[in-house]
C-alpha positions in Angstrom: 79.0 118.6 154.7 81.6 121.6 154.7 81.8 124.7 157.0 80.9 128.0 155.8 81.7 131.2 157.6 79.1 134.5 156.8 80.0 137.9 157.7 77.0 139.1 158.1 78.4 143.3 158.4 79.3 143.0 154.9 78.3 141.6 151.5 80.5 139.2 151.2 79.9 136.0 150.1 80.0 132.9 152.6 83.4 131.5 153.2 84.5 127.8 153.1 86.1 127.3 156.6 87.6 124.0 156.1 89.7 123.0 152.8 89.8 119.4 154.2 87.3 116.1 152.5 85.0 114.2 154.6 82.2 115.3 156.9 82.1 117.8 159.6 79.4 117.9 161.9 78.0 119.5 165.1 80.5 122.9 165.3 80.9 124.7 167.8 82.1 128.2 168.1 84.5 128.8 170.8 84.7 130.8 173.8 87.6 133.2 172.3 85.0 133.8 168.8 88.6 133.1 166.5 87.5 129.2 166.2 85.7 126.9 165.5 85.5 123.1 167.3 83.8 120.0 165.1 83.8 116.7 164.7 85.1 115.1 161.9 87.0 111.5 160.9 90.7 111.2 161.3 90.9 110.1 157.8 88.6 111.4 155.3 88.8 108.7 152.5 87.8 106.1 154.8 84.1 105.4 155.5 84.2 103.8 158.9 87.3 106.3 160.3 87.2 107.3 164.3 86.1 110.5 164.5 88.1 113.5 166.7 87.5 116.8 167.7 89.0 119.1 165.3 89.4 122.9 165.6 89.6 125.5 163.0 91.2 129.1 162.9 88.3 131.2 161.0 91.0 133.8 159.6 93.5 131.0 158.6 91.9 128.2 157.9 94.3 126.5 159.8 93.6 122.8 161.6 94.4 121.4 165.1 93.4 118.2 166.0 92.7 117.7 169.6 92.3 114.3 170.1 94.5 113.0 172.1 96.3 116.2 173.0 96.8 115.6 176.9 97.6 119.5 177.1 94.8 120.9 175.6 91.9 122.8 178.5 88.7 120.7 177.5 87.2 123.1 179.9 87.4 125.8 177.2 85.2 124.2 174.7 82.3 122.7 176.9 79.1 124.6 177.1 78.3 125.7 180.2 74.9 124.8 181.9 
């Protein structure tokens, strides 16, 4: 599955968010509206690879993988109940 991104004040056709193989599942737009936070495996061309929490820039494009990034606020990407 890939990640599209739809303006939807303009025409414009959906965007591909994520220029990266394998699946991506259950995104998540975060609290500052400039990202994007999903799941998807560590390594792409392997079908049993551990999955990590990955977050996109929508201007960019740009990746960040957090897993395992001691520094990163989870607190910023959990919903709120």
């Amino acid at each position: 599955m890939d990640l599209f991104v739809l303006d939807l004040e303009s025409n414009a056709p959906p965007r591909k968010l994520v220029e990266r193989a394998g699946s991506k599942h259950q995104p998540v737009w975060m609290p500052d509206g400039r990202r994007v936070a999903f799941l998807a495996p560590r390594e792409p061309d392997f079908t049993f690879s551990q999955e990590c929490v990955w977050v996109a820039d929508v201007e960019t494009g740009t990746l960040q993988s957090l897993t395992g990034d001691a520094s990163w606020n989870w607190a910023s990407v959990l919903p709120v109940f």
